[in-house]
The first five atom37 places (N, CA, C, CB, O) and aatype in JSON, in Angstrom:
{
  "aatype": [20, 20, 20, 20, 20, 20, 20, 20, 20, 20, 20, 20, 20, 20, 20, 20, 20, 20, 20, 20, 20, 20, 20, 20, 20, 20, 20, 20, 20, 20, 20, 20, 20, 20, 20, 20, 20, 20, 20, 20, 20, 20, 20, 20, 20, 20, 20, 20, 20, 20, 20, 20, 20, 20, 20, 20, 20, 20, 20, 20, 20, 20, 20, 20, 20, 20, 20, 20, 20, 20, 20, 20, 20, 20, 20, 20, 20, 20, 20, 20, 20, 20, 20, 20],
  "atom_mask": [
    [1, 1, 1, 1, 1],
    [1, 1, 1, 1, 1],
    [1, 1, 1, 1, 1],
    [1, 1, 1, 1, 1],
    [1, 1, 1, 1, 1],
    [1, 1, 1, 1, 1],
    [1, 1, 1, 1, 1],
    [1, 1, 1, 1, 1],
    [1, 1, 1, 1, 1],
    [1, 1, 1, 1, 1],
    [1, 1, 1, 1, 1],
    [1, 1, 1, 1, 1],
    [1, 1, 1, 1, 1],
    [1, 1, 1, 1, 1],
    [1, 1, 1, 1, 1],
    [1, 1, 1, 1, 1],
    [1, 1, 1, 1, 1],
    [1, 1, 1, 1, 1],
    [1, 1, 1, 1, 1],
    [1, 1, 1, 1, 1],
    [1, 1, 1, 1, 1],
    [1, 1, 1, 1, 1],
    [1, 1, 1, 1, 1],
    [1, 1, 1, 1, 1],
    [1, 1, 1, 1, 1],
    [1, 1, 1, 1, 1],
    [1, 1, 1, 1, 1],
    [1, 1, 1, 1, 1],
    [1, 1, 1, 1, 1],
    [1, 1, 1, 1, 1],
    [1, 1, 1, 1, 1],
    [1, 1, 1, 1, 1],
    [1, 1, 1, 1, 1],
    [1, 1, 1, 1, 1],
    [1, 1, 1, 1, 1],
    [1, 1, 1, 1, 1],
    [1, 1, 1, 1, 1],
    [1, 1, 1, 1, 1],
    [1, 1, 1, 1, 1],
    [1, 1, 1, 1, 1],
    [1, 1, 1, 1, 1],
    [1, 1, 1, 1, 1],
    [1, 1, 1, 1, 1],
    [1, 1, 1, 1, 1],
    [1, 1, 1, 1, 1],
    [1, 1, 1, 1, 1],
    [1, 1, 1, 1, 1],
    [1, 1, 1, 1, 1],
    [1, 1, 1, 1, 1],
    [1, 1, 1, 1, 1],
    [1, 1, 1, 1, 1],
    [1, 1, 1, 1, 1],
    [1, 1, 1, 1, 1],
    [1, 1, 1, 1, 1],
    [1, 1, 1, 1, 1],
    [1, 1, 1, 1, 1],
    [1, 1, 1, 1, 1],
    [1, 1, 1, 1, 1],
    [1, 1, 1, 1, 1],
    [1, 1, 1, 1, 1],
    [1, 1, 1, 1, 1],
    [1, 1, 1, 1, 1],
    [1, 1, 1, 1, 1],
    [1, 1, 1, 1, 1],
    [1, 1, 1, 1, 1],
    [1, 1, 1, 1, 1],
    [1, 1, 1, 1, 1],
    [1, 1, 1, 1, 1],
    [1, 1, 1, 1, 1],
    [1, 1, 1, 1, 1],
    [1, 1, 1, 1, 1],
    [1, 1, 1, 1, 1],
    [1, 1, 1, 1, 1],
    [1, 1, 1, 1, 1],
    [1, 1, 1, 1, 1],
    [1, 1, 1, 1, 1],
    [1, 1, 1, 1, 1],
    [1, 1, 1, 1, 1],
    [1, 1, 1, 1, 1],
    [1, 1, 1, 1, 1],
    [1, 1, 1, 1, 1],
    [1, 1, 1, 1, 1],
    [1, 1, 1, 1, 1],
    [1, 1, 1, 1, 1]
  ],
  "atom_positions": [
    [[62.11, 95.72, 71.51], [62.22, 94.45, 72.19], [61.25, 93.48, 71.53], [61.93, 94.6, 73.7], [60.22, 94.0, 71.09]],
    [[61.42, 91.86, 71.35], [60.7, 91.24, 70.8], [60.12, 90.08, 71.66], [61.28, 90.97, 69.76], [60.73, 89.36, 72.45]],
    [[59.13, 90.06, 71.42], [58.37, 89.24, 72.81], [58.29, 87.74, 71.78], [56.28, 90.12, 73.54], [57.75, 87.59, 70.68]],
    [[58.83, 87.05, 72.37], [58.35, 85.53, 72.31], [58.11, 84.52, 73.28], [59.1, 84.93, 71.69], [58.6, 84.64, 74.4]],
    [[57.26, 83.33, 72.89], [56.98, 82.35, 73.45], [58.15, 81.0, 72.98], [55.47, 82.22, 73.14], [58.32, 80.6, 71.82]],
    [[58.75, 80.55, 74.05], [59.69, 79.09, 73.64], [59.78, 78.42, 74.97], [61.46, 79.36, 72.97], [59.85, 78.84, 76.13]],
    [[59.76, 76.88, 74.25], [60.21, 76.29, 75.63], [61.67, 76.13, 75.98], [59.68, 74.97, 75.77], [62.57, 76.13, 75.15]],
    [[61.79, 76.03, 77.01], [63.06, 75.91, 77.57], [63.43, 74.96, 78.79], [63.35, 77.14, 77.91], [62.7, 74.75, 79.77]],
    [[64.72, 74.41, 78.57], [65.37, 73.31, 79.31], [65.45, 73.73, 81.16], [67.06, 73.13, 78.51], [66.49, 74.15, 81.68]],
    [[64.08, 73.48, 81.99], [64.47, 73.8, 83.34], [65.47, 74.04, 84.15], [64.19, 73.25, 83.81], [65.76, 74.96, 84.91]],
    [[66.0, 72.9, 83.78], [67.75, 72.33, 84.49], [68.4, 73.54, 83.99], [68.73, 70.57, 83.72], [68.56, 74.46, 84.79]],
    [[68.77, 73.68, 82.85], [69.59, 75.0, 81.93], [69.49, 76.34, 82.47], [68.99, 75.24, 80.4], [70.4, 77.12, 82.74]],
    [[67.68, 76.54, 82.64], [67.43, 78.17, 83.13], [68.06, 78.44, 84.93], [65.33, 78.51, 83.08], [68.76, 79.31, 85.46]],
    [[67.36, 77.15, 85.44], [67.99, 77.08, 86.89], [69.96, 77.52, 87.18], [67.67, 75.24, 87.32], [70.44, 78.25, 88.05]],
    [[70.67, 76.73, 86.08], [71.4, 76.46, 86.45], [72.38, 78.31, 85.8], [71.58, 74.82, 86.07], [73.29, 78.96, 86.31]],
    [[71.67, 78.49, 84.66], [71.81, 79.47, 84.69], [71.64, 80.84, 85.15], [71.74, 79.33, 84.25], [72.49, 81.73, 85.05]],
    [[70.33, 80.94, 85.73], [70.25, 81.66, 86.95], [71.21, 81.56, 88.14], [69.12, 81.39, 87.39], [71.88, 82.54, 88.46]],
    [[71.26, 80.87, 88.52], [72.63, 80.67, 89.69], [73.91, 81.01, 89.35], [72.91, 79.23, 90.1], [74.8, 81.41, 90.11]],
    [[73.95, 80.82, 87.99], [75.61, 81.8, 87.52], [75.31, 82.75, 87.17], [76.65, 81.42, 86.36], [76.32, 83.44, 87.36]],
    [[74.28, 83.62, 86.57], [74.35, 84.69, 86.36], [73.96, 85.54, 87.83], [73.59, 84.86, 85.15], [74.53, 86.6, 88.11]],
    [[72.98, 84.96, 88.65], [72.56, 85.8, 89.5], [71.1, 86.58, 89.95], [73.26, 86.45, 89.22], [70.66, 87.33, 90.82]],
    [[70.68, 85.82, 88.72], [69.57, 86.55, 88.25], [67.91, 86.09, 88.63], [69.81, 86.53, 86.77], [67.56, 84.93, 88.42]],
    [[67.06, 86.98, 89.13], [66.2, 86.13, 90.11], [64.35, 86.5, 89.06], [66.4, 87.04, 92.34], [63.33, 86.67, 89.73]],
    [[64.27, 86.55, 87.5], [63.68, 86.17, 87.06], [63.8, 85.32, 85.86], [63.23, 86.86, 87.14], [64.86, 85.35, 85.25]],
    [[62.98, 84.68, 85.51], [63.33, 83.43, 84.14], [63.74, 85.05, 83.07], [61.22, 81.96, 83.32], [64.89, 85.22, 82.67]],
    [[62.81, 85.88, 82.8], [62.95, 87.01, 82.31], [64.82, 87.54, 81.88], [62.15, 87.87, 83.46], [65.61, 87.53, 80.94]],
    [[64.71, 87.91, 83.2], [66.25, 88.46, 83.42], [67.23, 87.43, 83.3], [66.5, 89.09, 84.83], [68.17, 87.82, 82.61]],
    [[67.34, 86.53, 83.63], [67.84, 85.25, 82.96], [68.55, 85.27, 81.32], [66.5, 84.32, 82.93], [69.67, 85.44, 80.83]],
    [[67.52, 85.05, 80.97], [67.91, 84.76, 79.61], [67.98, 85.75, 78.85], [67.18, 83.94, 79.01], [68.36, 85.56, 77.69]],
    [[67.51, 87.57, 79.46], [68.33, 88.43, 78.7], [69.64, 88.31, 79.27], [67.85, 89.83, 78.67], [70.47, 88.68, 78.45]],
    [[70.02, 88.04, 80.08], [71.64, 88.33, 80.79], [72.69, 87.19, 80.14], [71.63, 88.05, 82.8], [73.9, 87.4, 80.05]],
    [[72.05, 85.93, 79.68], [72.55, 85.0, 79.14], [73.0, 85.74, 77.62], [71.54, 83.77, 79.19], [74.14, 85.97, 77.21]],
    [[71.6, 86.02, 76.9], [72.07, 86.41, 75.31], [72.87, 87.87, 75.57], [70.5, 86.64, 74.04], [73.43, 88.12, 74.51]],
    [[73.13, 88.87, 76.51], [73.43, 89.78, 76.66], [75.53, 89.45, 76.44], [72.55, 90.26, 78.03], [76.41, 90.06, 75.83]],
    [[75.52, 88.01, 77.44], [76.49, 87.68, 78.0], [77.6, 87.0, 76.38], [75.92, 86.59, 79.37], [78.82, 87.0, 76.26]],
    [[76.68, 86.57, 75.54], [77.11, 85.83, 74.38], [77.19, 87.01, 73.42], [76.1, 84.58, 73.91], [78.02, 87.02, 72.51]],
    [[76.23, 88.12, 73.62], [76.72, 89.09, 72.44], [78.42, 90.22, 72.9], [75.05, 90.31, 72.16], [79.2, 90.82, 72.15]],
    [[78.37, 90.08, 74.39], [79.85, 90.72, 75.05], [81.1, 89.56, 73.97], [79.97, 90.28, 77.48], [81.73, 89.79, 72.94]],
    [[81.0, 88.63, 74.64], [81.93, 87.54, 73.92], [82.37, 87.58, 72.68], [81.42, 86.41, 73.89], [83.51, 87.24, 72.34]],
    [[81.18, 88.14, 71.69], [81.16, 88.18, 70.56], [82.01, 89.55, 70.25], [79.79, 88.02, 70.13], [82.57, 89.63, 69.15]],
    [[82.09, 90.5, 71.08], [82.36, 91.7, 70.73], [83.74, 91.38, 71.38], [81.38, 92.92, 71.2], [84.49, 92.08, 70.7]],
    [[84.3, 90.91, 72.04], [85.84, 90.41, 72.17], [86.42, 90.17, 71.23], [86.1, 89.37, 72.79], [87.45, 90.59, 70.69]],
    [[85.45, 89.2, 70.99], [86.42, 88.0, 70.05], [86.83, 89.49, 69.29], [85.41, 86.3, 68.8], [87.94, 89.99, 69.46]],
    [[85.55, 90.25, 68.24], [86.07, 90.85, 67.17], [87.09, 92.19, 68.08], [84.68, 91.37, 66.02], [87.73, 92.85, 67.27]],
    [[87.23, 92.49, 69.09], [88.07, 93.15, 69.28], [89.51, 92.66, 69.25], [87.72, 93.62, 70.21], [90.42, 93.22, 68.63]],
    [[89.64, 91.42, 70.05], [90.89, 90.92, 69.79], [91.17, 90.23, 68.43], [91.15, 90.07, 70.78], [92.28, 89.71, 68.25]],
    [[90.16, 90.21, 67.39], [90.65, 90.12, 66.32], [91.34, 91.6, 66.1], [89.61, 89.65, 65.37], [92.53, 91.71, 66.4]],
    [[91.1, 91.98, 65.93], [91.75, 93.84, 65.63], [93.21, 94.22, 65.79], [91.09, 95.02, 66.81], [94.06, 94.81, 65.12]],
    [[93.1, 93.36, 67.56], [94.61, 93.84, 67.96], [95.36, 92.73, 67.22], [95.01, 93.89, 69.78], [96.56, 92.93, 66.99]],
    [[94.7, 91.41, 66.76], [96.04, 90.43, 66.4], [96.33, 91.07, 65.25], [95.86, 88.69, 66.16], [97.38, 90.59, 64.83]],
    [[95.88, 91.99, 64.47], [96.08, 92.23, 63.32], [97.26, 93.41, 62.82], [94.83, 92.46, 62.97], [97.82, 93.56, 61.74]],
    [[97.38, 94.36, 64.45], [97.84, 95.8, 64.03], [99.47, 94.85, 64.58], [96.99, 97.69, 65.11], [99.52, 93.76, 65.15]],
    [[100.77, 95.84, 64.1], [101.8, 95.24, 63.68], [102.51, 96.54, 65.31], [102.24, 95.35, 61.54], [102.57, 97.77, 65.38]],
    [[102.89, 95.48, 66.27], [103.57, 96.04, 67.19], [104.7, 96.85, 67.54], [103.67, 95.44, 67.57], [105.59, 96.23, 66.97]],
    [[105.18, 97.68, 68.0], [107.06, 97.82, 67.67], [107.76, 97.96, 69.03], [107.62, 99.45, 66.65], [107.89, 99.11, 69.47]],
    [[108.08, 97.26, 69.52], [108.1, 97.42, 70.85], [110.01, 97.89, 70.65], [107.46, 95.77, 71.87], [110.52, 98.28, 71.7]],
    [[110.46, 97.86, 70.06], [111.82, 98.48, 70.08], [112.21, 99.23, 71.29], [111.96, 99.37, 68.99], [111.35, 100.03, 71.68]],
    [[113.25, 99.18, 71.95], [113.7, 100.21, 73.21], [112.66, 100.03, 74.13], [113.84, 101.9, 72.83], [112.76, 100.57, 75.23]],
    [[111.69, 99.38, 73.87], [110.82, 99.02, 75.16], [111.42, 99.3, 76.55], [110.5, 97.51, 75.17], [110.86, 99.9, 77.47]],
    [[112.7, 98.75, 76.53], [113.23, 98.31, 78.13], [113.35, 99.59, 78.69], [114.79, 97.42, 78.3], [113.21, 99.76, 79.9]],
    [[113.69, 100.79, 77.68], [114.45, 102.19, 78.23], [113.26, 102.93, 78.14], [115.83, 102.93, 77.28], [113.23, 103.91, 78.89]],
    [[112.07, 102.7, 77.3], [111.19, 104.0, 77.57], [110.39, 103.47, 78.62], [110.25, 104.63, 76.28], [109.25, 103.76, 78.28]],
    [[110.33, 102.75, 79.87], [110.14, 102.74, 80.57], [110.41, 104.11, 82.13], [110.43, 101.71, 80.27], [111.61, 104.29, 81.93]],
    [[110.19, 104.74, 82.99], [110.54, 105.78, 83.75], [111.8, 104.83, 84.78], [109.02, 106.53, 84.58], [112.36, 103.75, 84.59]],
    [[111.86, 105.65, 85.65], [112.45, 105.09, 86.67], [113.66, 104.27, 86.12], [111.47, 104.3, 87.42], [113.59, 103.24, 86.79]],
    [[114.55, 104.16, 85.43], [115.61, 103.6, 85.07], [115.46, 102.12, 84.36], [116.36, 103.62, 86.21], [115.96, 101.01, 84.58]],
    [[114.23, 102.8, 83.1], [114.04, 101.85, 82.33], [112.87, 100.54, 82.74], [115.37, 101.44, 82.17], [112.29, 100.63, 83.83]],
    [[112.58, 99.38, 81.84], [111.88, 98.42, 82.41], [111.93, 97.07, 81.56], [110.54, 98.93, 82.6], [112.98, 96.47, 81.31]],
    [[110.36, 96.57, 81.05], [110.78, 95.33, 80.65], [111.06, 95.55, 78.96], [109.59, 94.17, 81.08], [110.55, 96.43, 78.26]],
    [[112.16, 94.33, 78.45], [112.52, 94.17, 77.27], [111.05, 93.58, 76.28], [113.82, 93.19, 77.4], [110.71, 92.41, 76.42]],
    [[110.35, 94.39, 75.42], [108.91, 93.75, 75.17], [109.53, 93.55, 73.65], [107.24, 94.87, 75.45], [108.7, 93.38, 72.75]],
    [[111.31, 93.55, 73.23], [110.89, 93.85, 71.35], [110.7, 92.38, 70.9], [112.43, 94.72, 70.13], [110.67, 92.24, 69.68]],
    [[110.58, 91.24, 71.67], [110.2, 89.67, 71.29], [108.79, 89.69, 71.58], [111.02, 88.4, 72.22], [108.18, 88.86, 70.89]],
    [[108.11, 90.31, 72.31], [106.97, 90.01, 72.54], [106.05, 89.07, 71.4], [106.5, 91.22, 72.83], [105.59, 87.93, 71.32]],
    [[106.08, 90.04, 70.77], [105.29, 89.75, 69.11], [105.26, 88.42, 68.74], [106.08, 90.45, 67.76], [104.4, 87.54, 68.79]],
    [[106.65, 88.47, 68.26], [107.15, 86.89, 67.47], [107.59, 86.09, 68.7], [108.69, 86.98, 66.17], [108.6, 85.41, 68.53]],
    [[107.13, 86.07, 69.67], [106.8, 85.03, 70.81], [105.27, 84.51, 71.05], [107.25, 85.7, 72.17], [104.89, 83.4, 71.4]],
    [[104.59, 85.6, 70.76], [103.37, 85.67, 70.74], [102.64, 84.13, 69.47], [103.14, 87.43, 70.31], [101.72, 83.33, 69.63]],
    [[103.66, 84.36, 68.26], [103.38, 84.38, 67.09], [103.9, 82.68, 67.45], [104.1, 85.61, 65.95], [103.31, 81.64, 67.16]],
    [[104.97, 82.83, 68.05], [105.39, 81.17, 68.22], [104.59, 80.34, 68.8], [106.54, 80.89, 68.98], [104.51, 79.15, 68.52]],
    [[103.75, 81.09, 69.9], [102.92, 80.34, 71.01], [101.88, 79.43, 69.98], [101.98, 81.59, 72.22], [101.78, 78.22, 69.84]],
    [[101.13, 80.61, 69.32], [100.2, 80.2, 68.9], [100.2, 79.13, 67.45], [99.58, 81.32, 68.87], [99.17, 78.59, 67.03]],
    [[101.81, 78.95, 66.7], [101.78, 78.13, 65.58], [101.91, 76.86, 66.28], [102.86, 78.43, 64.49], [101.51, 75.85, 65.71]],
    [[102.42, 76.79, 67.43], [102.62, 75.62, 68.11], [101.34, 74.7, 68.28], [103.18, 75.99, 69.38], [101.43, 73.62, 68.88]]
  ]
}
């Protein structure tokens, strides 16, 4: 752990304490950088999945129970949303 001294924006820590929950300046602002390194680890997860190549073929039938939803557009719907 690395101990430093910085100043910091009152209004900011307050206001961030109240969204995180958190009832020292301490715990605060680890829960803040804690909260930005999660985010960070999304993002690169959902980088991952945009990358792997889907096949949703027969989707509708390998569903149980007498089949389910049609997912083989999913993809290149997906793909439309986002050129838009």
């Amino acid at each position: 752990m690395t101990r430093i001294t910085v100043d910091v924006n009152d209004e900011w820590l307050d206001a961030a304490r109240e969204e995180l929950g958190t009832g020292t300046k301490v715990a605060t602002i680890n829960a803040a950088l804690e909260s930005f390194a999660e985010r960070r680890r999304a993002r690169e997860a959902l980088a991952i999945f945009d990358e792997v190549e889907m096949d949703f073929e027969g989707s509708s039938a390998s569903f149980g129970y007498g089949g389910g939803r049609d997912l083989s557009r999913l993809a290149e719907e997906a793909r439309t949303r986002k050129a838009v």
